[in-house]
Jmol script that loads the backbone (N, CA, C; Angstrom):
load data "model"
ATOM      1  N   UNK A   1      79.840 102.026 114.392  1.00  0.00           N
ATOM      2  CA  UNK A   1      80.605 102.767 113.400  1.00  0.00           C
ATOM      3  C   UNK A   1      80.168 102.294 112.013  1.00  0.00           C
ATOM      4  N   UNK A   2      80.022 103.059 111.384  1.00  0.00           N
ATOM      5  CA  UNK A   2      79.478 102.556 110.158  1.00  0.00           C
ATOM      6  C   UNK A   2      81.006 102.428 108.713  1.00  0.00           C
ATOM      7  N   UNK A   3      80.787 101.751 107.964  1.00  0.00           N
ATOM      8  CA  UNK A   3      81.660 101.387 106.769  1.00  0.00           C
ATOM      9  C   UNK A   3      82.733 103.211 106.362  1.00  0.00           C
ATOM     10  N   UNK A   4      81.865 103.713 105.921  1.00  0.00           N
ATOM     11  CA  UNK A   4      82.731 104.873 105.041  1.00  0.00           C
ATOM     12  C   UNK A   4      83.649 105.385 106.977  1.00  0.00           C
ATOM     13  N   UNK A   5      83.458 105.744 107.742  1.00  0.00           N
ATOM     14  CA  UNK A   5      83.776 106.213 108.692  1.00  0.00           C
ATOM     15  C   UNK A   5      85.186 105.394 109.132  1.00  0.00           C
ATOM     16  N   UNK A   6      85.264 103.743 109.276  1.00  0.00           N
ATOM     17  CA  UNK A   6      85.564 103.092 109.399  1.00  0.00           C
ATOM     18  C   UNK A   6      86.956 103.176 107.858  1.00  0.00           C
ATOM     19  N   UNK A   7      86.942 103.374 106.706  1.00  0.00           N
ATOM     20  CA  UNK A   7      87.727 103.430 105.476  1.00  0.00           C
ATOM     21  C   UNK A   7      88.555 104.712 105.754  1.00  0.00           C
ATOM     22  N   UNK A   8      87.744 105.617 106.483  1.00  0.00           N
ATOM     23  CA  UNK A   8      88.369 106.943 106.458  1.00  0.00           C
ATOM     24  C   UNK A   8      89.785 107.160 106.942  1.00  0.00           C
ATOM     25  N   UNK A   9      90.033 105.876 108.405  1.00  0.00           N
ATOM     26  CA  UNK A   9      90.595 105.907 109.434  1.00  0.00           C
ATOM     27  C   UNK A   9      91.523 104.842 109.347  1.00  0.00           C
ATOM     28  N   UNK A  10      91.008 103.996 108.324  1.00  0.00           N
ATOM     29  CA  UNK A  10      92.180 102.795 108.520  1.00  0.00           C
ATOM     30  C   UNK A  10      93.951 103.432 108.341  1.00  0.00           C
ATOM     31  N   UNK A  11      93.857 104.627 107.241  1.00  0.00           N
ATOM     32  CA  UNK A  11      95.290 104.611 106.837  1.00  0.00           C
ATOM     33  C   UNK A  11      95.941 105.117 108.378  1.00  0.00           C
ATOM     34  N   UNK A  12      94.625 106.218 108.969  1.00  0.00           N
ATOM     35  CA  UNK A  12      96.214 106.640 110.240  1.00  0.00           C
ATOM     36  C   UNK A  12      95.789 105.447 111.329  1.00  0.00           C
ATOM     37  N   UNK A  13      95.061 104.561 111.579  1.00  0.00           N
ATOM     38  CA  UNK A  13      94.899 102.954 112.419  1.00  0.00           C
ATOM     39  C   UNK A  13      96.443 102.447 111.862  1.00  0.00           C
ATOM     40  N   UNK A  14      96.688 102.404 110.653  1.00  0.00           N
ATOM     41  CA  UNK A  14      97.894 101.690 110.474  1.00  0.00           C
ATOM     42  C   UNK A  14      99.270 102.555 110.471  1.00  0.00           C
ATOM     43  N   UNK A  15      99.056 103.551 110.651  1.00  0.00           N
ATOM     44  CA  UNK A  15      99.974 104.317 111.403  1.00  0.00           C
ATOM     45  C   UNK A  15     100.250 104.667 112.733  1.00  0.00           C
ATOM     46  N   UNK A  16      99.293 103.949 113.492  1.00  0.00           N
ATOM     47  CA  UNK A  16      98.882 103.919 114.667  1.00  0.00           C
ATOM     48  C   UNK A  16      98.766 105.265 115.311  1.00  0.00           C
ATOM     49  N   UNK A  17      97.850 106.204 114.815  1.00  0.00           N
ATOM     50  CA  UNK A  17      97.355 107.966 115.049  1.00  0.00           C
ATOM     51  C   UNK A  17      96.368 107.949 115.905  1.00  0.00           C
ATOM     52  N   UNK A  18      95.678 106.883 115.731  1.00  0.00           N
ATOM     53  CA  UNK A  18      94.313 106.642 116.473  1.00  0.00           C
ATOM     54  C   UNK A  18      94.555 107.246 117.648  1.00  0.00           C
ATOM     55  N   UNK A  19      93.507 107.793 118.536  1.00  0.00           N
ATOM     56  CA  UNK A  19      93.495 107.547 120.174  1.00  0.00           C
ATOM     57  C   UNK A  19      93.141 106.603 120.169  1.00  0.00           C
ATOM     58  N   UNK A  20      93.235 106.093 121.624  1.00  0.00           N
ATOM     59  CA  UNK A  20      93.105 104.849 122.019  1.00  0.00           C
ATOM     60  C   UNK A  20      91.848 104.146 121.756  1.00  0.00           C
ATOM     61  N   UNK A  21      90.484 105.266 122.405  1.00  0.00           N
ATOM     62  CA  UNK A  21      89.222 104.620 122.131  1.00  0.00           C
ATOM     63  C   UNK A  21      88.978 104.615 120.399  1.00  0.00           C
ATOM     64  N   UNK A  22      88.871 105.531 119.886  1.00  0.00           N
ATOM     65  CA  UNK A  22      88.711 105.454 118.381  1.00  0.00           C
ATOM     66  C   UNK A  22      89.545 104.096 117.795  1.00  0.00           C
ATOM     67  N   UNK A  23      90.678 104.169 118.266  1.00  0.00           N
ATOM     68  CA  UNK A  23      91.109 102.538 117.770  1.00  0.00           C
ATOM     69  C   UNK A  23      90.541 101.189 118.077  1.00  0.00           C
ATOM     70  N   UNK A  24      90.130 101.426 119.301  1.00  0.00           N
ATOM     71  CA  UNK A  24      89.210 100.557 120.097  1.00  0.00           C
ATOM     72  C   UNK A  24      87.789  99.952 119.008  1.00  0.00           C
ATOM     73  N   UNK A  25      87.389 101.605 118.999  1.00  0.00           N
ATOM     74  CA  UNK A  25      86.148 101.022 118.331  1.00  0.00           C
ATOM     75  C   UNK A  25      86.270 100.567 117.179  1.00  0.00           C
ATOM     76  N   UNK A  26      87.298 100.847 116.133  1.00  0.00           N
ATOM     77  CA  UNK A  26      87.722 100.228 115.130  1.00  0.00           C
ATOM     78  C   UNK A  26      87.878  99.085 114.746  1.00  0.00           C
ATOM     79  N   UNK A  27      88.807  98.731 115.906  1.00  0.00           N
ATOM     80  CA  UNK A  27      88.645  96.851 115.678  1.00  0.00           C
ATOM     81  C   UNK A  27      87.306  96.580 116.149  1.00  0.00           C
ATOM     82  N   UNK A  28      86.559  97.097 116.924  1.00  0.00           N
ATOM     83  CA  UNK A  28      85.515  96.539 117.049  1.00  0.00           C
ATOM     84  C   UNK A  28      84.672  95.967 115.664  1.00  0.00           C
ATOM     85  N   UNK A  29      84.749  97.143 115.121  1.00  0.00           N
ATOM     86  CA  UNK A  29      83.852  96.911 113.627  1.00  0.00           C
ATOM     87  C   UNK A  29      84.707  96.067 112.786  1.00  0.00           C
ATOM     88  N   UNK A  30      85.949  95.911 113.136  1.00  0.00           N
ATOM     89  CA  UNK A  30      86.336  95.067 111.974  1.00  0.00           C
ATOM     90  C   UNK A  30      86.284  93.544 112.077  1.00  0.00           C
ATOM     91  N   UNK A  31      86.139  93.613 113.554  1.00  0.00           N
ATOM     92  CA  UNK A  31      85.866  92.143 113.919  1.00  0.00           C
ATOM     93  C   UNK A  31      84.660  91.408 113.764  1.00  0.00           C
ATOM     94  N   UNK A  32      83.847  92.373 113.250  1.00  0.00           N
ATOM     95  CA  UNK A  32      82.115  92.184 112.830  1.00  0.00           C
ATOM     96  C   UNK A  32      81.855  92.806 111.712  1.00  0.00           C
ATOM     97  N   UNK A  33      82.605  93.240 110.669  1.00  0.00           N
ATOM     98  CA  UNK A  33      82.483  93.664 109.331  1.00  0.00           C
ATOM     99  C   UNK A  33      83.675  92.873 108.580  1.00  0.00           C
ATOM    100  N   UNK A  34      83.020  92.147 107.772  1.00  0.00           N
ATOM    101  CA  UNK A  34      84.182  90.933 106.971  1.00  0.00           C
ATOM    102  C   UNK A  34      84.402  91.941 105.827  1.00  0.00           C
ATOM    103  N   UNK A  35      83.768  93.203 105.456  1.00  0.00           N
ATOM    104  CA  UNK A  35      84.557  93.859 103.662  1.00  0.00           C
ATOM    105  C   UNK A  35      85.568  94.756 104.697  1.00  0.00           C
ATOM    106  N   UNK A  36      85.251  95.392 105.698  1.00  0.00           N
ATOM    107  CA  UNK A  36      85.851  96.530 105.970  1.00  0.00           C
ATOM    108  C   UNK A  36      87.360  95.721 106.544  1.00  0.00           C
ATOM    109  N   UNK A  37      87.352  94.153 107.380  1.00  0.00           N
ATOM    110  CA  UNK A  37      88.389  93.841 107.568  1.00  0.00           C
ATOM    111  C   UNK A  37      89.012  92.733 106.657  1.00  0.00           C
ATOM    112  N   UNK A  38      88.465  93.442 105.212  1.00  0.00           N
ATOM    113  CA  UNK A  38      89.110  92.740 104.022  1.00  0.00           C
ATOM    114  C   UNK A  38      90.119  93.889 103.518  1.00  0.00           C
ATOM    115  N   UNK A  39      88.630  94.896 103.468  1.00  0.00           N
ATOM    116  CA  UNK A  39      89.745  96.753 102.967  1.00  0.00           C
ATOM    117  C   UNK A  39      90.800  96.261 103.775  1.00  0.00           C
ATOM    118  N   UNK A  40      90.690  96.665 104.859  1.00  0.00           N
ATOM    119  CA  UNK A  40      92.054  96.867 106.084  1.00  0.00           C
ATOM    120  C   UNK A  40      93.282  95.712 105.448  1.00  0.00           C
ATOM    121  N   UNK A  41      92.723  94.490 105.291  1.00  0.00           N
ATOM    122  CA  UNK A  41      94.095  93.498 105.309  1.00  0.00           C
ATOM    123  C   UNK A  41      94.418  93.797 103.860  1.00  0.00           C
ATOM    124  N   UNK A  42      93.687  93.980 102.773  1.00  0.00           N
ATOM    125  CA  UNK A  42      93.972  94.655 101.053  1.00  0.00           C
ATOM    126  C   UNK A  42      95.349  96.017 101.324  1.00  0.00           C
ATOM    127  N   UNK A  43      94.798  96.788 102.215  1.00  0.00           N
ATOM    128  CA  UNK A  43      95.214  98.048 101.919  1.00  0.00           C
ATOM    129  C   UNK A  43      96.868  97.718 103.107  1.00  0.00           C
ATOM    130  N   UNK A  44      96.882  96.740 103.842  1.00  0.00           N
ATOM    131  CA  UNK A  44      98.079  96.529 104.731  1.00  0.00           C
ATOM    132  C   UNK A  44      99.456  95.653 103.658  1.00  0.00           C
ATOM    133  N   UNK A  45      98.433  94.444 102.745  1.00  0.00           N
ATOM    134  CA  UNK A  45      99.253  94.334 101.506  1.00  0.00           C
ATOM    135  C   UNK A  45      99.877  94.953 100.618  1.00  0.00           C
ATOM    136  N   UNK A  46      99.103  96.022 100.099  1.00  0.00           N
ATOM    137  CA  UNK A  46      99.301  97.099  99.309  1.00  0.00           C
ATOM    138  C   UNK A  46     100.655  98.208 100.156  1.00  0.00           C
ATOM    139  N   UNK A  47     100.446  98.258 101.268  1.00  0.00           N
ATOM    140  CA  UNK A  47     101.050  98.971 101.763  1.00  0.00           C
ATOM    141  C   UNK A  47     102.538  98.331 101.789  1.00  0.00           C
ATOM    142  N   UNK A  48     102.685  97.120 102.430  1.00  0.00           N
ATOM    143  CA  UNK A  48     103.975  96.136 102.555  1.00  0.00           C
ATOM    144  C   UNK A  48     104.422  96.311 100.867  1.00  0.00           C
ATOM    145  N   UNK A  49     103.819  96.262 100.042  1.00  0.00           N
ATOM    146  CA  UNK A  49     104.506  96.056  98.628  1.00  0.00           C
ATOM    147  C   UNK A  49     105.302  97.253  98.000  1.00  0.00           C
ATOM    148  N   UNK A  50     104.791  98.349  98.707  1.00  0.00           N
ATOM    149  CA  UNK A  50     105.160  99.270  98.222  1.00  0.00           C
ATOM    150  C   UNK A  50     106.428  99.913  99.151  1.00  0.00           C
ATOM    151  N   UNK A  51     106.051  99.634 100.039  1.00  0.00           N
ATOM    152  CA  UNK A  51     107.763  99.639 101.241  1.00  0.00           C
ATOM    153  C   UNK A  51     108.410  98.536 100.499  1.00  0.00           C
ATOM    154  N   UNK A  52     108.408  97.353 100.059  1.00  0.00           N
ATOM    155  CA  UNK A  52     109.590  96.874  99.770  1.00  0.00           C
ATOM    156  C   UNK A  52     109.906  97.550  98.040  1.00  0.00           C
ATOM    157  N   UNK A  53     108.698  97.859  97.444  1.00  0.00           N
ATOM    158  CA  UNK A  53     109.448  98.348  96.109  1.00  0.00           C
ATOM    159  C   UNK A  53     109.614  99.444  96.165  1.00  0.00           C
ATOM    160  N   UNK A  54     109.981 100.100  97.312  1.00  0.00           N
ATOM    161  CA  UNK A  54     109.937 101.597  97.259  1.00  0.00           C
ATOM    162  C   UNK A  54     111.334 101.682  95.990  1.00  0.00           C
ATOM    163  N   UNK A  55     112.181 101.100  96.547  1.00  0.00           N
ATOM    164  CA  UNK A  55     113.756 101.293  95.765  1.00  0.00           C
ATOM    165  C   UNK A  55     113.841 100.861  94.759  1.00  0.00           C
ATOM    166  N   UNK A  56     112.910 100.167  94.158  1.00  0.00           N
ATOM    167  CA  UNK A  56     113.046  99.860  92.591  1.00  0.00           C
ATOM    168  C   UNK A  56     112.462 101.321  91.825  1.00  0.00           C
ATOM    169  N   UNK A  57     111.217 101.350  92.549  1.00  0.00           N
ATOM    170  CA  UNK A  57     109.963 102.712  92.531  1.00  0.00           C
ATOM    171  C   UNK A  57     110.865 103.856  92.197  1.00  0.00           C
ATOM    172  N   UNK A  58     112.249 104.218  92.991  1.00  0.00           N
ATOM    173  CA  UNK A  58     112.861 105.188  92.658  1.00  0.00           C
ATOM    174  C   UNK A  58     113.897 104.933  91.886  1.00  0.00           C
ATOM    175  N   UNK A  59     114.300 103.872  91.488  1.00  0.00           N
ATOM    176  CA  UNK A  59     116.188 103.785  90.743  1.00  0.00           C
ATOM    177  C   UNK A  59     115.536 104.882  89.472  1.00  0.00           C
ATOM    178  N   UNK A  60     114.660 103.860  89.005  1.00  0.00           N
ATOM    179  CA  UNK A  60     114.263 104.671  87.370  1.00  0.00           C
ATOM    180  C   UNK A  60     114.281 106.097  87.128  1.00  0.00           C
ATOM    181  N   UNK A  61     113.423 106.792  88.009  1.00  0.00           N
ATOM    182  CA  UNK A  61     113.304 108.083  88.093  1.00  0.00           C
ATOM    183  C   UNK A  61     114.977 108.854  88.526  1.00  0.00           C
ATOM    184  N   UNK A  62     115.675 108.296  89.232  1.00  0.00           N
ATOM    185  CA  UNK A  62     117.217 108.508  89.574  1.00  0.00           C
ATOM    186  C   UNK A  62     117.981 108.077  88.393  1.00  0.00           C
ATOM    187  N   UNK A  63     117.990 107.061  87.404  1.00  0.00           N
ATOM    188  CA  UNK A  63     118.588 106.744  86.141  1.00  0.00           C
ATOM    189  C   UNK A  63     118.255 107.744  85.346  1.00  0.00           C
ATOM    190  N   UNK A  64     116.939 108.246  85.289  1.00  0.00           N
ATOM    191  CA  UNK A  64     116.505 109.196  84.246  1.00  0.00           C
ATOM    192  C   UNK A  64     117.049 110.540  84.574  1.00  0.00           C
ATOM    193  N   UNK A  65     116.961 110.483  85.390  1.00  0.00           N
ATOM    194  CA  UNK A  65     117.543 112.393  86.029  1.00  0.00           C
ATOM    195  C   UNK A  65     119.110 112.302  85.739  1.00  0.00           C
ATOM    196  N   UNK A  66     119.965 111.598  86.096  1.00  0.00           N
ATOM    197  CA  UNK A  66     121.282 111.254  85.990  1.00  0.00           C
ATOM    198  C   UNK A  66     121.592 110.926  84.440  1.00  0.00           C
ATOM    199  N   UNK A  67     120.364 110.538  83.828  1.00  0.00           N
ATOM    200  CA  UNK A  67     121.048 110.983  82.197  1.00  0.00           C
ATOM    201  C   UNK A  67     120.759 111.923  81.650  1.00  0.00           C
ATOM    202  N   UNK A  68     119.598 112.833  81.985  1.00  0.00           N
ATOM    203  CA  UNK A  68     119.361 113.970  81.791  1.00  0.00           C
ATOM    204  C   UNK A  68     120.537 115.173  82.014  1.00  0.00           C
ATOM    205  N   UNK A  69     120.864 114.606  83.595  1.00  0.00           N
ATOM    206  CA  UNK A  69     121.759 115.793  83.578  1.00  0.00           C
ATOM    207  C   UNK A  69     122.915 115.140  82.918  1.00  0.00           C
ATOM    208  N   UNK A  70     123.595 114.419  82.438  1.00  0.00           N
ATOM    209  CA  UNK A  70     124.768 113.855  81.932  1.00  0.00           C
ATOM    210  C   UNK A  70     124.495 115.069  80.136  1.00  0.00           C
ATOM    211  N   UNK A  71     122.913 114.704  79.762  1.00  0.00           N
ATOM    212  CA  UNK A  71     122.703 115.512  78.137  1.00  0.00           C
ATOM    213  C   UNK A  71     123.041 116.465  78.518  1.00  0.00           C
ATOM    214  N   UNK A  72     122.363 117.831  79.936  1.00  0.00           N
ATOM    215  CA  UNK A  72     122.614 118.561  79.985  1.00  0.00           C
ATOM    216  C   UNK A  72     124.297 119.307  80.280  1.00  0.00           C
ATOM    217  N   UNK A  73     124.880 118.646  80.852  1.00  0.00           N
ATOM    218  CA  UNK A  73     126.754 118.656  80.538  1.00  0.00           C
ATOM    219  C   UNK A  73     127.087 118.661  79.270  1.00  0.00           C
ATOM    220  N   UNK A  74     127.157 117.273  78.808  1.00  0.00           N
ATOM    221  CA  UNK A  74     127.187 117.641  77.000  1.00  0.00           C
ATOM    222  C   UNK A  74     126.819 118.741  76.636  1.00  0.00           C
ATOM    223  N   UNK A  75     125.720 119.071  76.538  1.00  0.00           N
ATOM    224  CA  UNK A  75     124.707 120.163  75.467  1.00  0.00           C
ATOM    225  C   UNK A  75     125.880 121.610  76.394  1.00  0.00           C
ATOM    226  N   UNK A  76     126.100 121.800  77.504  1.00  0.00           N
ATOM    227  CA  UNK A  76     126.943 122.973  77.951  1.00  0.00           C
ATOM    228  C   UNK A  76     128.253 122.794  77.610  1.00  0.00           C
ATOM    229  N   UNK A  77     128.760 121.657  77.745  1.00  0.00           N
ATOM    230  CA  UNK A  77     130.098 121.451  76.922  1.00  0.00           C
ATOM    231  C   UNK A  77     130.307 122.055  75.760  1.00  0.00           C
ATOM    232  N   UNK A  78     129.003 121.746  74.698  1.00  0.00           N
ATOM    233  CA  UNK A  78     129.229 122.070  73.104  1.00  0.00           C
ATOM    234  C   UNK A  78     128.800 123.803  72.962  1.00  0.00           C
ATOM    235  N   UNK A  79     127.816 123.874  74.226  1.00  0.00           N
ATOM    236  CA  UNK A  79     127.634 125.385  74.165  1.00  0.00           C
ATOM    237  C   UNK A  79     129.273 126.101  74.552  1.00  0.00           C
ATOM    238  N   UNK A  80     130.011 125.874  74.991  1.00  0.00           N
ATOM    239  CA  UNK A  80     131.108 126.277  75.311  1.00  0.00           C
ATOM    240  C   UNK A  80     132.294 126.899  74.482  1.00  0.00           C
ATOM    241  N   UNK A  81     132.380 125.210  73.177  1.00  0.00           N
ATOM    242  CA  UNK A  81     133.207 125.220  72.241  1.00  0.00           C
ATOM    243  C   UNK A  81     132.572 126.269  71.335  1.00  0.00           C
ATOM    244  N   UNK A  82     131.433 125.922  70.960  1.00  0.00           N
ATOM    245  CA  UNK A  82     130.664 127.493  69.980  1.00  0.00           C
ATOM    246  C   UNK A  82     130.996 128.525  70.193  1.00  0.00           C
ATOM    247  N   UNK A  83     130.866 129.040  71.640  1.00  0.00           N
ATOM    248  CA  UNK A  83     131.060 130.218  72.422  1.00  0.00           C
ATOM    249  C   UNK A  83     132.883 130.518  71.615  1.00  0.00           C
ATOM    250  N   UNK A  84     133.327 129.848  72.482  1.00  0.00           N
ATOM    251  CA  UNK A  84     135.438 129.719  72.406  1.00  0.00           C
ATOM    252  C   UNK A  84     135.482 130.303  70.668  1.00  0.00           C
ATOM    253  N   UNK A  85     134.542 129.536  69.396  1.00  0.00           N
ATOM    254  CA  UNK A  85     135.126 129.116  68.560  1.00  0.00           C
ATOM    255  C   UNK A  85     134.595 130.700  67.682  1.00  0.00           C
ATOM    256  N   UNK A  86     133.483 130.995  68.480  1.00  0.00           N
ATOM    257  CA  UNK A  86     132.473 132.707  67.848  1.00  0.00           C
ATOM    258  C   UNK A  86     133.277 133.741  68.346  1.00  0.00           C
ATOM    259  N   UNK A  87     133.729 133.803  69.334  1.00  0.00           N
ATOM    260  CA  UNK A  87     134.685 134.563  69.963  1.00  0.00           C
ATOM    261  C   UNK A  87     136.248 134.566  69.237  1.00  0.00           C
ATOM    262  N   UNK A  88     136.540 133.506  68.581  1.00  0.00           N
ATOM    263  CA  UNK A  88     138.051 133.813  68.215  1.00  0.00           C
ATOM    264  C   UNK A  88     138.006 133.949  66.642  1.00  0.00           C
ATOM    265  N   UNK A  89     136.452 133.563  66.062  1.00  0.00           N
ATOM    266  CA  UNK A  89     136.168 133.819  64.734  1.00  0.00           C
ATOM    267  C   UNK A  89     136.373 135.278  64.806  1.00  0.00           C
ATOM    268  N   UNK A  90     135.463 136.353  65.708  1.00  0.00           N
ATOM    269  CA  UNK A  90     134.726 137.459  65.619  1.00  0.00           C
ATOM    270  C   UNK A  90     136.643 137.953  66.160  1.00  0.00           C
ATOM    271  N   UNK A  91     137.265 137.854  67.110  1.00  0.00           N
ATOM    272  CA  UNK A  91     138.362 138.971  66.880  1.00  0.00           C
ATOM    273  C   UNK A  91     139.177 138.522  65.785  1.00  0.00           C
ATOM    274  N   UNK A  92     139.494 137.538  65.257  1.00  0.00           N
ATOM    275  CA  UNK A  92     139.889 137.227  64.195  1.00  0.00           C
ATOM    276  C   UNK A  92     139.198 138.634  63.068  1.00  0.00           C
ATOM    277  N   UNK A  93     138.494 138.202  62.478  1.00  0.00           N
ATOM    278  CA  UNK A  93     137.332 139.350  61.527  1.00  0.00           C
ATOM    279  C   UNK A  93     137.817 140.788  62.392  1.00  0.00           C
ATOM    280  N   UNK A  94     137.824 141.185  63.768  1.00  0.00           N
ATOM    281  CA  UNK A  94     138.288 142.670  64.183  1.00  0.00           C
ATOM    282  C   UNK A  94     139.608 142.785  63.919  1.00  0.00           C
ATOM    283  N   UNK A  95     140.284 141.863  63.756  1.00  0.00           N
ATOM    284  CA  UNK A  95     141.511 141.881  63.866  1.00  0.00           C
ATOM    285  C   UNK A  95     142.268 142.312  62.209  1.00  0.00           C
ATOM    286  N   UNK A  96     141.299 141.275  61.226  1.00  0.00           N
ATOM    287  CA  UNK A  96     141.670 141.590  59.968  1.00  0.00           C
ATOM    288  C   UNK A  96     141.440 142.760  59.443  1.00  0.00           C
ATOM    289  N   UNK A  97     139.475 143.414  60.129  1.00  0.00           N
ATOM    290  CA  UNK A  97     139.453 144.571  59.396  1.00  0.00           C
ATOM    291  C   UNK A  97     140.565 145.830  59.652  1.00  0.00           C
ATOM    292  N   UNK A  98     140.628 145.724  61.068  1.00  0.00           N
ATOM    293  CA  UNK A  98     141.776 146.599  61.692  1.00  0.00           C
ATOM    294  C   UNK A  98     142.846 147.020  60.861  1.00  0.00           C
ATOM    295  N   UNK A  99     143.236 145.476  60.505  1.00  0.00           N
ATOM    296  CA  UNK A  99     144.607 145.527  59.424  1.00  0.00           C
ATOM    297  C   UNK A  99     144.155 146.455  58.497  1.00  0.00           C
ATOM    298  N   UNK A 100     143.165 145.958  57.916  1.00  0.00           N
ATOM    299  CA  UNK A 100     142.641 146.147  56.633  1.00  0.00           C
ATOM    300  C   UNK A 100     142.624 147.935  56.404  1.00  0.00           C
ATOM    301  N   UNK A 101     141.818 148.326  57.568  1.00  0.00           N
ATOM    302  CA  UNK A 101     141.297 149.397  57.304  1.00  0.00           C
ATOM    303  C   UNK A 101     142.972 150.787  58.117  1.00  0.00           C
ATOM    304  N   UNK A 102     143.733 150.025  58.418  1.00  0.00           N
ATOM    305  CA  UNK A 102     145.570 150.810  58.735  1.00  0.00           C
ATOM    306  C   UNK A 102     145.965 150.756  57.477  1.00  0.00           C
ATOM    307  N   UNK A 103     145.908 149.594  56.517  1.00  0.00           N
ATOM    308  CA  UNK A 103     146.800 149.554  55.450  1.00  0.00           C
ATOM    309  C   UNK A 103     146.444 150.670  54.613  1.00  0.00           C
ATOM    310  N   UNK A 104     144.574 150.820  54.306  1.00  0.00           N
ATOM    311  CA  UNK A 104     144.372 151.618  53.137  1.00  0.00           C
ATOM    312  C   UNK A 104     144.330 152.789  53.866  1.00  0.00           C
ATOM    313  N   UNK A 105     144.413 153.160  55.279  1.00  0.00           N
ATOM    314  CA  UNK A 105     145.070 154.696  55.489  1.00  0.00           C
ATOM    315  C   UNK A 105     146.334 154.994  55.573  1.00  0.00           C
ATOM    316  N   UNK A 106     147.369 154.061  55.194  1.00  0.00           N
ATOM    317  CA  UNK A 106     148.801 154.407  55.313  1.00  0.00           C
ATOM    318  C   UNK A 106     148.885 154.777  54.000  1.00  0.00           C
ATOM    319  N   UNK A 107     148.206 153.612  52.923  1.00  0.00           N
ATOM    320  CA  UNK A 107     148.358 153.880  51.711  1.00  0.00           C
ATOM    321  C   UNK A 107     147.883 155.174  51.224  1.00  0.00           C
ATOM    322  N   UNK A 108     146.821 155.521  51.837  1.00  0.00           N
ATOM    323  CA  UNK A 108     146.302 156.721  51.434  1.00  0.00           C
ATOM    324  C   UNK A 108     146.930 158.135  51.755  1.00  0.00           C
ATOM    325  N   UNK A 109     147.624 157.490  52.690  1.00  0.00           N
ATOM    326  CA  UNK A 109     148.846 158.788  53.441  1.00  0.00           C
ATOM    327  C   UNK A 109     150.235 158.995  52.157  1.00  0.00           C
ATOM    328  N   UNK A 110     150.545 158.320  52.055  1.00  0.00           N
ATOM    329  CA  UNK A 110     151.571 157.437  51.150  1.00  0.00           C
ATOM    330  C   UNK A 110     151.149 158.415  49.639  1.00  0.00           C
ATOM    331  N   UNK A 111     150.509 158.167  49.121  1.00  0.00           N
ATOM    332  CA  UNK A 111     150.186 158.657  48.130  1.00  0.00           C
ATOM    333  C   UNK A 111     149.731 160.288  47.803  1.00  0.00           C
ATOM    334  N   UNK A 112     149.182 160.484  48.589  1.00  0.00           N
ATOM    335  CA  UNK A 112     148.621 161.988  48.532  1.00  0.00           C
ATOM    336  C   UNK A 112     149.781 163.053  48.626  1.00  0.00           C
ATOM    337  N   UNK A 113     149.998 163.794  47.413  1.00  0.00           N
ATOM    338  CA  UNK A 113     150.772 164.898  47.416  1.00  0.00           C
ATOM    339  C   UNK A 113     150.944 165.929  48.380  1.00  0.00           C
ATOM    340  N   UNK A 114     151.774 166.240  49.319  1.00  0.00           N
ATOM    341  CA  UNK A 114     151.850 167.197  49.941  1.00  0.00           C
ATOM    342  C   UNK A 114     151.408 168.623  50.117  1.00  0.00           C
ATOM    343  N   UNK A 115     150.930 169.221  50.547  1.00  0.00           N
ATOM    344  CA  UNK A 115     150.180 170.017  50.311  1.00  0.00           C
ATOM    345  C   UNK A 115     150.861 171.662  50.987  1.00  0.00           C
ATOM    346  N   UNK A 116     151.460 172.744  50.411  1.00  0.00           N
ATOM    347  CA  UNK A 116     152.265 173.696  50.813  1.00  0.00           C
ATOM    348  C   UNK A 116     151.473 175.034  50.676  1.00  0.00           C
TER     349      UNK A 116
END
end "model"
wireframe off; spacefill off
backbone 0.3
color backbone group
């Protein structure tokens, strides 16, 4: 088995995917190739480090999302009050012109001479 062939295979060897003979021949070469059963024990370290930091690996990315969405509550909260506060401005303003525009037709009723 030669080197690159041997790199290709270690990750599912350590998942144990191999068939039997292909695993077979694997250790063979590693027991007579000192880089390839350096890769192998490098990449079994690498591997252990990252199973135990898996949970540090994720808090951060889980802290960050969880304040994100915390801005995004806020930011809909304040979109809310705007909303509440445009809405009672705007019938307010319908409400006055309303007035506004009854008074100067009563007045205008009010005033105008009868007509016979």
């Amino acid at each position: 088995m030669r080197c690159e062939e041997a790199a290709s295979l270690m990750p599912a060897y350590l998942e144990g995917e191999l068939p039997e003979a292909k695993r077979l021949e694997l250790e063979e070469h590693f027991s007579s190739c000192f880089t390839c059963s350096r890769k192998l024990e490098e990449l079994k370290r690498n591997r252990e480090l990252l199973s135990r930091e898996r949970d540090n690996i994720l808090k951060a990315p889980r802290m960050l999302m969880e304040g994100v969405l915390e801005q995004v509550r806020k930011e809909k909260e304040i979109l809310r009050k705007r909303a509440r506060m445009l809405k009672t401005g705007f019938l307010g303003i319908v409400f006055t012109l309303g007035a506004a525009i009854l008074t100067v037709l009563f007045k205008r009723k009010r005033h105008q001479p009868e007509r016979r």
